[in-house]
N, CA and C atoms as an extended XYZ file, in Angstrom:
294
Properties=species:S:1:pos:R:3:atomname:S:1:resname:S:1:resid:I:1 pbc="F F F"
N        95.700      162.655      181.239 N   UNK     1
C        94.897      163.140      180.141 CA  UNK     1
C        93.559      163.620      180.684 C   UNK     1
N        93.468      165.098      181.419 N   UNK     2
C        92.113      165.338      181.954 CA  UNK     2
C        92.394      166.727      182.488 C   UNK     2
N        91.543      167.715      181.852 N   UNK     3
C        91.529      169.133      182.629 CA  UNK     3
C        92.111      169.094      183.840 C   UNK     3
N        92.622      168.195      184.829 N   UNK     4
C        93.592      168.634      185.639 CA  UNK     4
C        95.290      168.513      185.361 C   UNK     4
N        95.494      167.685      184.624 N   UNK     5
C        96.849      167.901      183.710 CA  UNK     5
C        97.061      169.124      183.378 C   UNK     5
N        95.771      169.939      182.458 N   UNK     6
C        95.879      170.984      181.868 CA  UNK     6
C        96.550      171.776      183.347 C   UNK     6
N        95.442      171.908      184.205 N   UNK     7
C        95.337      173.058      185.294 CA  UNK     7
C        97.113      172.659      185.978 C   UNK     7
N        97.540      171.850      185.893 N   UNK     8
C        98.748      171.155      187.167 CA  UNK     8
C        99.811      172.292      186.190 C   UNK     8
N        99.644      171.633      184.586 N   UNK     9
C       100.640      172.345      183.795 CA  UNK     9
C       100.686      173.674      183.868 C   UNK     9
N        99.794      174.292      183.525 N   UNK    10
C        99.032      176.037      183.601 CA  UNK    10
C        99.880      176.262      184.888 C   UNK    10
N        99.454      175.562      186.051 N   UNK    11
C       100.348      176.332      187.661 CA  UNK    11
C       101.641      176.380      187.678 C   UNK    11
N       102.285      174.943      187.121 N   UNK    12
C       103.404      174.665      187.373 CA  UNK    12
C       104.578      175.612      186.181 C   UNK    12
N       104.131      176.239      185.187 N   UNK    13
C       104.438      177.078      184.129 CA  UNK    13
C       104.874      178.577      185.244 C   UNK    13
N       103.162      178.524      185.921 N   UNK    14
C       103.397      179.797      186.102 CA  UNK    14
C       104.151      180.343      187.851 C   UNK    14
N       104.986      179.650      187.834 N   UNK    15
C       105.731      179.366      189.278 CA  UNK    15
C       106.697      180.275      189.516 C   UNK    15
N       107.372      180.158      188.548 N   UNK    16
C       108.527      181.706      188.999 CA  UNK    16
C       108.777      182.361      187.796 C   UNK    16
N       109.706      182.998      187.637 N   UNK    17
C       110.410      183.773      185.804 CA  UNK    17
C       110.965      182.688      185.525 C   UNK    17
N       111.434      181.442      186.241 N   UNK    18
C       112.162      180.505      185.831 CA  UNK    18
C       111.723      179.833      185.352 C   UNK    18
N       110.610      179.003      186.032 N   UNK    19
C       109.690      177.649      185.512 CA  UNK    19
C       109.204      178.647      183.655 C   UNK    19
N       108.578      180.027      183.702 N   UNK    20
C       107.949      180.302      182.511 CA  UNK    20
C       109.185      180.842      181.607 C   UNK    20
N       110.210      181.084      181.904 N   UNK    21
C       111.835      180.865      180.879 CA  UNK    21
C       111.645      179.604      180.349 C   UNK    21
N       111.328      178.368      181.197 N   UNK    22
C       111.726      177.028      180.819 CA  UNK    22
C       111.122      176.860      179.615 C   UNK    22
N       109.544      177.005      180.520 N   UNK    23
C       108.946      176.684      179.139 CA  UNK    23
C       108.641      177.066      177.896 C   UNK    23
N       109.320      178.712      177.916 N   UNK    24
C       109.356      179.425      176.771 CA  UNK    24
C       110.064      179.054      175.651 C   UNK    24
N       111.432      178.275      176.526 N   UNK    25
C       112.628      178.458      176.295 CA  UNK    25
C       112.436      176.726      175.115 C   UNK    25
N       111.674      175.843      176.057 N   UNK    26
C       111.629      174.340      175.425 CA  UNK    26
C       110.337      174.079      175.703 C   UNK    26
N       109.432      174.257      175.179 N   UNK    27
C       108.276      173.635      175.851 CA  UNK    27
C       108.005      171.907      175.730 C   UNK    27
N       108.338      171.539      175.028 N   UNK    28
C       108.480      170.103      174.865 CA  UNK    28
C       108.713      169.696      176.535 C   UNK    28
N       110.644      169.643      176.383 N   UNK    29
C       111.011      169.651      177.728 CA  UNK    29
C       110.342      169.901      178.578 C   UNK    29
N       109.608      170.641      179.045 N   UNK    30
C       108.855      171.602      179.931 CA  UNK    30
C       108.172      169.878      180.108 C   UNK    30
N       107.009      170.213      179.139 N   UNK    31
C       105.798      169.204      179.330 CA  UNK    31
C       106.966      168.042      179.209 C   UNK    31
N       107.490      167.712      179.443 N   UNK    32
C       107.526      166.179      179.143 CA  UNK    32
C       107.587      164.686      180.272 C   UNK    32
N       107.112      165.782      181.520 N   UNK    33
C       106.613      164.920      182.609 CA  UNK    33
C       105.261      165.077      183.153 C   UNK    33
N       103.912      165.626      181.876 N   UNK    34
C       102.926      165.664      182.478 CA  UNK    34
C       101.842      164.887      181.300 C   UNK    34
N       101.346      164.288      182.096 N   UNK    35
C        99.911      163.231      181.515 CA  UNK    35
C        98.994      163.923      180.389 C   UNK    35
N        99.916      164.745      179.316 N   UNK    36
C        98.863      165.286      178.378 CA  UNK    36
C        98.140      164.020      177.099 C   UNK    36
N        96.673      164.481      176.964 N   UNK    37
C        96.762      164.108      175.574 CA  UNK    37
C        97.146      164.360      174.580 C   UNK    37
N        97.347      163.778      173.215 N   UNK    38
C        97.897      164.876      171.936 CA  UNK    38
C        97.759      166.224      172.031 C   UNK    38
N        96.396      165.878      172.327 N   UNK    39
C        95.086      167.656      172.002 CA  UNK    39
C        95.920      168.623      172.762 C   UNK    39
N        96.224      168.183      173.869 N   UNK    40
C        96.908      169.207      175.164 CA  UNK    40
C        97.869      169.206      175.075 C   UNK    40
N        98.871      168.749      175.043 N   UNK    41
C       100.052      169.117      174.510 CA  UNK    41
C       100.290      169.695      173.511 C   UNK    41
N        99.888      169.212      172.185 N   UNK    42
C        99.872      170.453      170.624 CA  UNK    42
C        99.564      171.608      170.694 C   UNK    42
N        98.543      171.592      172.042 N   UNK    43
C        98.507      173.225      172.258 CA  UNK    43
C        99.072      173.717      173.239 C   UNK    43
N        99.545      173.297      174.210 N   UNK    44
C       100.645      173.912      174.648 CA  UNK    44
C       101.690      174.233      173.526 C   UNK    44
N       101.760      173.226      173.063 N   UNK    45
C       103.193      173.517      172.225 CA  UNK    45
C       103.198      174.501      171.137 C   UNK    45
N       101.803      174.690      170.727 N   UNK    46
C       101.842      175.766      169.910 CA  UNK    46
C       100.731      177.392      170.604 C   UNK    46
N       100.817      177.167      172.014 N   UNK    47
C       100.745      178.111      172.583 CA  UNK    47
C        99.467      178.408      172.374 C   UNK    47
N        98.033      177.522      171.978 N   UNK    48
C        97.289      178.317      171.578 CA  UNK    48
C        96.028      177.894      172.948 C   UNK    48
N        96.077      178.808      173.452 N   UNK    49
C        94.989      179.451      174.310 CA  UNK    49
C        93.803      178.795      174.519 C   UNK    49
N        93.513      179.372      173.280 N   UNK    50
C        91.843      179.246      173.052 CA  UNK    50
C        91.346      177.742      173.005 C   UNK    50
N        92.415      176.242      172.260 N   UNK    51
C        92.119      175.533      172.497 CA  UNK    51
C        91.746      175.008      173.953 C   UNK    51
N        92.931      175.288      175.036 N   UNK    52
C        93.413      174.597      176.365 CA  UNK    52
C        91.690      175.272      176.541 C   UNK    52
N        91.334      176.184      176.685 N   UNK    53
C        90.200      177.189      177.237 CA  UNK    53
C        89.144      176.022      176.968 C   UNK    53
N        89.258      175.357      175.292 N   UNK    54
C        87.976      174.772      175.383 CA  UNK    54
C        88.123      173.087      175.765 C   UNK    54
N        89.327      172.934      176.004 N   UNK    55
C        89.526      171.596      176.204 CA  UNK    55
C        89.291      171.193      177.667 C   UNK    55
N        89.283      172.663      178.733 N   UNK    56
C        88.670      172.608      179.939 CA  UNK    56
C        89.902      173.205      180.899 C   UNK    56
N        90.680      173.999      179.959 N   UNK    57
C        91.440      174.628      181.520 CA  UNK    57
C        91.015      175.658      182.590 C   UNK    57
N        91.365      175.855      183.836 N   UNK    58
C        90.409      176.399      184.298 CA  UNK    58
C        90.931      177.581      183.798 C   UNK    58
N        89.845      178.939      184.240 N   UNK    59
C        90.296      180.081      183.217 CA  UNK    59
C        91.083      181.176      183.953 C   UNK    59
N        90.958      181.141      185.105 N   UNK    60
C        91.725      181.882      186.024 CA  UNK    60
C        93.559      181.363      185.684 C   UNK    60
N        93.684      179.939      185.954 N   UNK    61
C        95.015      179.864      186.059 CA  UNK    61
C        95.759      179.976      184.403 C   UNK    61
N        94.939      179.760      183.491 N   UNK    62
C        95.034      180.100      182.044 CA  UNK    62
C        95.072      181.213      182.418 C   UNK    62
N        94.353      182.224      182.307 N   UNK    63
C        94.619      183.674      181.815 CA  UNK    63
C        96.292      184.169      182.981 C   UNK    63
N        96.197      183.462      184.227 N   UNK    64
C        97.459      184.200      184.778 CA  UNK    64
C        98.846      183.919      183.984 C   UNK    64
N        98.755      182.612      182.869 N   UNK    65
C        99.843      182.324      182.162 CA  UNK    65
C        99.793      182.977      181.446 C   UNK    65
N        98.685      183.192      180.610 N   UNK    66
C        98.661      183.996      179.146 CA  UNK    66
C        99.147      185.426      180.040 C   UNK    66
N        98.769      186.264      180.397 N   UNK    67
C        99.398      187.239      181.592 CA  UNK    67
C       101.108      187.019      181.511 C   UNK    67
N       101.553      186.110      182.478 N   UNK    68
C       102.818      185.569      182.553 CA  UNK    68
C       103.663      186.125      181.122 C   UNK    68
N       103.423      185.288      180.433 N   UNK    69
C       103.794      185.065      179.361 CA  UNK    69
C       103.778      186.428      178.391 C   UNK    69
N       102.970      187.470      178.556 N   UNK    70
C       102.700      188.422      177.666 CA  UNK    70
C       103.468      189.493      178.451 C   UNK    70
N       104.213      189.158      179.501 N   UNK    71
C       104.736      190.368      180.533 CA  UNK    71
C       105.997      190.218      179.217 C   UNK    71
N       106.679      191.723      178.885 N   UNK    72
C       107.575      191.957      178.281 CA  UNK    72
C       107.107      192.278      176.435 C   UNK    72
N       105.442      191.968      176.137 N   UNK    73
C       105.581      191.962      174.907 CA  UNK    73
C       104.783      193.103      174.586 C   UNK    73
N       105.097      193.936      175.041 N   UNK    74
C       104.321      195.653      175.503 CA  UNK    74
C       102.848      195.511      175.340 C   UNK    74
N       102.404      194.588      175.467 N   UNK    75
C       101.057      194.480      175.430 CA  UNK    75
C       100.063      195.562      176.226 C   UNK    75
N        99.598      196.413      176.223 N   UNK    76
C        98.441      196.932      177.671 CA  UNK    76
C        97.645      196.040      178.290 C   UNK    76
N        97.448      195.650      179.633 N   UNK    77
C        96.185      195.573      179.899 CA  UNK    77
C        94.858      195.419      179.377 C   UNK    77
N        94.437      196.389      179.116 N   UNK    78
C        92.847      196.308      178.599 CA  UNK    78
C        93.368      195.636      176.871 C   UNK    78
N        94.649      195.786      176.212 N   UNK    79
C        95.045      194.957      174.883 CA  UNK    79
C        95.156      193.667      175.540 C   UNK    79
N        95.472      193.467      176.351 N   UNK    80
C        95.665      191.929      176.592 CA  UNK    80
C        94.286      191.452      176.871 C   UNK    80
N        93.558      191.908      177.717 N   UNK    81
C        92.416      191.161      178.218 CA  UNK    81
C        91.019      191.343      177.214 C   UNK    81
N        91.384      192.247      175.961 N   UNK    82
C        90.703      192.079      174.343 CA  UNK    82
C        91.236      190.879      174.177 C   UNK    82
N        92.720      190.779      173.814 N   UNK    83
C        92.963      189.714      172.849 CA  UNK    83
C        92.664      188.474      173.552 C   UNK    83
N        92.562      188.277      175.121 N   UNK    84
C        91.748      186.545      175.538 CA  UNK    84
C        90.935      186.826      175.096 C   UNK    84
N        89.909      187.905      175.426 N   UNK    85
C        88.890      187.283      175.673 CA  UNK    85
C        88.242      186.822      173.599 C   UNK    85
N        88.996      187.806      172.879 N   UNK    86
C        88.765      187.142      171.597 CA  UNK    86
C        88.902      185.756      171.191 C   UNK    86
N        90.231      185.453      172.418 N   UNK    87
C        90.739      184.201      171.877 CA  UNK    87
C        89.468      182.876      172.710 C   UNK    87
N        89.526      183.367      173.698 N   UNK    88
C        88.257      182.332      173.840 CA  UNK    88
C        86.924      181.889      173.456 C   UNK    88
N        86.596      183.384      173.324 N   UNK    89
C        85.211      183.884      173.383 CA  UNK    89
C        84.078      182.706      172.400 C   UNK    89
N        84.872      182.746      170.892 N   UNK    90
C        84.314      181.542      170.246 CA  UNK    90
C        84.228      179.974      170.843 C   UNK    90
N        84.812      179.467      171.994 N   UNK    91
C        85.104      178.189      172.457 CA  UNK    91
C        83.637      178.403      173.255 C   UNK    91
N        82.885      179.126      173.319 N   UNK    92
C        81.868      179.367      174.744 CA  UNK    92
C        82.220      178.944      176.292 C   UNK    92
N        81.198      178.227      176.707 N   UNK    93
C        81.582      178.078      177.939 CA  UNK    93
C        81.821      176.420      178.334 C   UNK    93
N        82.850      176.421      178.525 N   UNK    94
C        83.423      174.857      178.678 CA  UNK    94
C        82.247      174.143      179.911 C   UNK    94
N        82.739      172.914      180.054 N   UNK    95
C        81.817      172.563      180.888 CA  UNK    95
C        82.634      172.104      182.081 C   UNK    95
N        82.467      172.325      183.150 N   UNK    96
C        83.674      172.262      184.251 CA  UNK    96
C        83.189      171.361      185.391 C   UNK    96
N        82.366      170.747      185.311 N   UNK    97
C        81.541      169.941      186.380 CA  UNK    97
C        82.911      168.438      186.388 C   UNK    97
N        83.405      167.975      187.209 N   UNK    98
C        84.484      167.329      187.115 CA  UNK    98
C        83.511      165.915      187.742 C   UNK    98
């Protein structure tokens, strides 16, 4: 239960087409061998971004999932990297000092 759960999950998601099938596919399953709290897991599970962002994921390996994950949903580029940065933008700037 600690922004490195988040970050372990975020990497381990984004590992091959396979690991991010898995977790597309079950995310439960997926997570269900990593040290989340409620908070972090509910949002994994409901995919939402902007929480993990403010709950302290780091933002690099977040955005390469949100990335990951948006490959196939014809998104553009500069549309994708609007819609993070909308999705974060209200969370400000987390505090990352570990």
């Amino acid at each position: 239960m600690s922004r490195g759960a988040i970050d372990i999950a975020l990497y381990e998601i984004d590992q091959t087409n396979q690991t991010i099938e898995d977790f597309t596919t079950d995310p439960e399953r997926f997570l269900a061998g990593f040290d989340l709290s409620d908070d972090e897991r509910t949002a994994f599970l409901e995919w939402d971004y902007g929480t993990l962002y403010a709950l302290g994921a780091h933002p690099f390996l977040l955005f390469q999932v949100v990335r990951s994950l948006a490959v196939g949903r014809g998104l553009s580029m500069p549309d994708l990297l609007r819609q993070y940065r909308e999705t974060v933008t209200p969370h400000g700037t987390p505090d990352y000092i570990t």
